[in-house]
N, C-alpha and C positions, 0 to 999 in steps of 0.2 A: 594858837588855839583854834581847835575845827570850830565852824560856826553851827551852835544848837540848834536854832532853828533851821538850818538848812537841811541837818540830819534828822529833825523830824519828821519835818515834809517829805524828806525820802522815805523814813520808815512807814511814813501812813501809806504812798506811793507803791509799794513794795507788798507791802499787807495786799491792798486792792488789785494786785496781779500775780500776788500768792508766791511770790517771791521770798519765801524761806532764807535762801541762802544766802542773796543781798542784804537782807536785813540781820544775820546772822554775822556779813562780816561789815556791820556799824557796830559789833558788840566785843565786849573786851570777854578774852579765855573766859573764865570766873561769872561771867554777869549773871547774876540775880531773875530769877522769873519768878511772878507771881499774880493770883488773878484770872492765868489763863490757865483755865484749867481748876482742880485741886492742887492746894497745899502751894509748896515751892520748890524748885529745883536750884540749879548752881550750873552754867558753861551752855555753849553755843549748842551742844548735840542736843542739848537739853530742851534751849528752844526753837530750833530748829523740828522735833519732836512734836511740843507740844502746840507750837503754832499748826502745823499738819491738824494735829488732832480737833484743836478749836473748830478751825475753817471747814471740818467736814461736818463737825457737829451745826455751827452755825454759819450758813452761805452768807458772808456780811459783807458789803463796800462800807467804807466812811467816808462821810464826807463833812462837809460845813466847817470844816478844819478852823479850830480858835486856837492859836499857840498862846499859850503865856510863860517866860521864861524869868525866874530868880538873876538877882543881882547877882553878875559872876559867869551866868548861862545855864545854871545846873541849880535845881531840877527843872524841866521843863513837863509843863502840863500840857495837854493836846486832846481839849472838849471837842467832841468827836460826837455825829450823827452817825450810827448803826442801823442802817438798813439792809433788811435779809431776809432770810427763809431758813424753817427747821426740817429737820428730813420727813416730819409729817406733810411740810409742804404751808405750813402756816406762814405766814411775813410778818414784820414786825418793825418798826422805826424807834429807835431810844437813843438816851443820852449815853455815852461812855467818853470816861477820859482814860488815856495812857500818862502815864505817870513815868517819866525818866530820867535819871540821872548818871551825868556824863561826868569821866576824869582823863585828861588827856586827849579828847575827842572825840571817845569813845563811847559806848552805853555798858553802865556797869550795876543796873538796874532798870527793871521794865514789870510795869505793872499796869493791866487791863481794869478798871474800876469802873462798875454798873450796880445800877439799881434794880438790883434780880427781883424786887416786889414787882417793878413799872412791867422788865419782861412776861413772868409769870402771868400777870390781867391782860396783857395782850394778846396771851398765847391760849390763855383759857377760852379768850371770849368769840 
């Protein structure tokens, strides 16, 4: 079994050099997005897509990287420092976790979770 927290680390790794398609193949055909973006989609074109689309809307690195990993390895949580800029040019620092779950070594669900009140007061003020 692939080690989950190693594929974390690469996934947040990967994110922060806007590496699409390395993070694309940590992901199983099928995987799950959600979070990033509206609604949810289904398969790597998918997020390959919407990660593009994130990243232009919000210039983010993570960092402060906290993994926490379920009995098993799966799901793996990854509380995560977001710091960026909007295309207005405002920055902003908040909390998000990725949220994922792995079968086979793979990621067969991935989801971005933030507290869009916290951003909003940052972005207003």
């Amino acid at each position: 079994m692939a080690d989950t927290v190693t594929i974390a680390h690469d996934v947040v790794a990967a994110l922060n050099v806007r590496d699409y398609a390395a993070v694309a193949q940590l992901a199983d055909d099928d995987i799950a997005i959600a979070g990033i973006g509206e609604g949810s989609e289904i398969g790597r074109a998918a997020l390959r897509d919407r990660l593009a689309r994130h990243f232009a809307a919000f210039d983010e690195t993570y960092g402060d990287a906290t993994i926490m990993t379920a009995s098993g390895g799966s799901p793996v949580a990854v509380r995560l420092t977001a710091r960026g800029q909007v295309s207005s040019g405002k920055s902003y620092a908040t909390e998000k976790v990725l949220l994922i779950d792995f079968d086979d070594g793979l990621m067969t669900r991935l989801s971005l979770l933030a507290d869009a009140g916290d951003l909003q007061r940052q972005l207003a003020g």
